[in-house]
N, C-alpha and C positions, 0 to 999 in steps of 0.2 A: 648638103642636105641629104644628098641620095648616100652616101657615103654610112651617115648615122643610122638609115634606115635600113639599110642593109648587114650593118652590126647589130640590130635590133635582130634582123632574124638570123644571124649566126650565134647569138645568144640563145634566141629560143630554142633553135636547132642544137645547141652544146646540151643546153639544160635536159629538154626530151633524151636523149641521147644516154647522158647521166641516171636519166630517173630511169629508163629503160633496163639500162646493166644494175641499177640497186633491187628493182623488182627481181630481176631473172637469178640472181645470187644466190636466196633461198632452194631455187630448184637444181640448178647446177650444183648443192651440195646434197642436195637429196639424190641425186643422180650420183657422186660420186659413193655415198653409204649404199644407193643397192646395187652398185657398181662389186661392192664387196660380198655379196649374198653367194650361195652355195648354187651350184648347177646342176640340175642330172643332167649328166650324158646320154642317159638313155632312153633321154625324152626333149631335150632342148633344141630348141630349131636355134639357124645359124644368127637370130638377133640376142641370144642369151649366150652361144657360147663365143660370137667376137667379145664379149667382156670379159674374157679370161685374158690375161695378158700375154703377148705373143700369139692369139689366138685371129685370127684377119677372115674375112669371108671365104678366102681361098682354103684356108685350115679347116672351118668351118663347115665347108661343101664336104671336104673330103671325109669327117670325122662321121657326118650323116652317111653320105654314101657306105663305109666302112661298116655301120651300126646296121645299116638295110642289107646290105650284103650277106653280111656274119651274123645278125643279129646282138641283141643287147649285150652291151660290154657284164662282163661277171663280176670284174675288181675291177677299181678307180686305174688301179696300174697298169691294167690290158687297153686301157688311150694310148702307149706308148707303142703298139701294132698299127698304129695310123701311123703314114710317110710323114716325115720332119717334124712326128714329135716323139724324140727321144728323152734319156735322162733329164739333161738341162733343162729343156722346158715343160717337162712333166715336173720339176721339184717347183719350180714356178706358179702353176696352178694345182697343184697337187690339194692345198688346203682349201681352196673355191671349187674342189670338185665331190659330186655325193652320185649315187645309183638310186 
């Protein structure tokens, strides 16, 4: 008896479970399309530009710091005067980035 009743609630717990990841699906792909949106540099704090790819918080600090320092980048290309991001990952984000 206890047996069935206790699959009774590993069932409801499967089902919630299911219905939870079928709701949130809708947003995790609206998440990945503005995941795709353009950036300025010379204005995006470090939650817009970790969505450039290879871009991490640690990138991120340094690209603001860089921007307060020297002030606003002129071309999309002078990102590439910030430490570890050269060519490679400048061609990377080069098309998700605007001024």
């Amino acid at each position: 008896m206890r047996w069935i009743h206790l699959r009774g609630w590993v069932t409801l717990i499967t089902a919630l479970c299911v219905t939870a990841l079928a709701v949130q699906s809708p947003v995790l792909a609206v998440e990945k399309k503005t995941s795709q949106a353009k950036v300025n540099i010379n204005q995006a704090g470090s939650e817009q530009l970790v969505t450039l790819p290879g871009i991490g918080p640690a990138m991120a600090k340094r690209i603001i710091e860089h921007r307060t320092k020297n002030g606003p980048f002129k071309r999309v290309e002078d990102i590439m005067s910030v430490k570890g991001i050269g060519e490679k990952k400048f061609q990377k984000i080069r098309e998700r980035l605007t001024l």
